[in-house]
N, C-alpha and C positions, 0 to 999 in steps of 0.2 A: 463410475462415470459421474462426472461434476452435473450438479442441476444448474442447469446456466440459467434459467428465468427465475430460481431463486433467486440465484448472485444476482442479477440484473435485477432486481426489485430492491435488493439492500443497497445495492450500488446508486439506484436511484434516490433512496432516502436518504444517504449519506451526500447524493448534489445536490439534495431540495436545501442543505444545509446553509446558512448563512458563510460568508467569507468561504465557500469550498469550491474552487476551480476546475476541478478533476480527478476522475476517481476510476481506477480498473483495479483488476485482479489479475496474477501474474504468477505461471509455475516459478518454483523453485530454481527450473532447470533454463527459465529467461523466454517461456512463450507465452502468448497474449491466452488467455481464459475469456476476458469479459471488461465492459466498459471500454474507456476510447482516452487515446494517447492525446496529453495537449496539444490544442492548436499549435500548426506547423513543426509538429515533433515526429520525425520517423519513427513511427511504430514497434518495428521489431528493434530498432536502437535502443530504445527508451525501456520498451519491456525487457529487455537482456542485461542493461547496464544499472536499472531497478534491482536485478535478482542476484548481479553481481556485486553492488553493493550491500542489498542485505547481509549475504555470503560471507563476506571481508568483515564485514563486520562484525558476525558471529564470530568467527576464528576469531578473530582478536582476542572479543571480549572472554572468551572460551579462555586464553592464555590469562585472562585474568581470574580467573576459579567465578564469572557474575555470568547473570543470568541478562540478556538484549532484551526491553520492554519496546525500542520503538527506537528507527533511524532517523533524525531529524537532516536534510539538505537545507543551509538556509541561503535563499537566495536574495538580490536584491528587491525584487518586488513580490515574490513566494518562498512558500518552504515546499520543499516536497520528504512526505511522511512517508516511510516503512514500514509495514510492521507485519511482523509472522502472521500467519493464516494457518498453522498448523503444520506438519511435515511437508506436506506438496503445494502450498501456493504463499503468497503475501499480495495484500494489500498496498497501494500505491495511491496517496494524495494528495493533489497539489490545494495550497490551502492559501489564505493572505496570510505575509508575516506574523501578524499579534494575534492570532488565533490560535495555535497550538494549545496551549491551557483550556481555553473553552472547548474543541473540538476534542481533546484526545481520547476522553472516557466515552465520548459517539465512537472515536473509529477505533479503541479498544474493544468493542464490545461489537461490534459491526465484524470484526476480522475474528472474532470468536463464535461468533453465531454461525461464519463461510466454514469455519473447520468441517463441521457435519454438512455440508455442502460437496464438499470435493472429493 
């Protein structure tokens, strides 16, 4: 059973974060675990189409004999991050565009600490 006020305390350090908008944790299988869907973004939408694009993405890169570090969305005013959590969840955050480089080794390290979480 996932420690949810663990997750929710890294989740928290991970928005105390400069440039970082939003931040949850998401099964594999597309249901919400923890932390909160951006402003005006339906919830169960967002968390299922998060898990589905991880997913997609793995198969791909799987056809390419490489190993996935991290799904970048880049949007016009965000990016929204991917990244494994271990067999049963991943991490989900929306960041400002120029951030990614600064932010990625917090939320590498953030989404490897949740594995023993879940």
């Amino acid at each position: 059973m996932p420690n949810i006020s663990m997750i929710e305390s890294v989740l928290s350090d991970i928005k105390a974060r400069e440039h970082v908008m939003d931040a949850l944790v998401v099964s594999r299988s597309g249901m919400h675990i923890a932390g909160s869907a951006p402003q005006g973004a339906h919830l169960e939408t967002f968390v299922a189409m998060s898990a589905i694009l991880l997913g997609a993405a793995e198969t791909a890169t799987s056809e390419l004999k490489e190993t996935l570090e991290y799904l970048s969305v880049n949007l016009k005013n965000s990016k929204v991050v991917v990244i494994s959590a271990g067999p049963k969840a991943l991490l989900v955050v929306r960041i400002k565009p120029d951030a990614l480089e600064t932010l990625l080794p917090v939320l590498t390290d953030a989404a490897k600490k949740m594995q023993g979480m879940l």
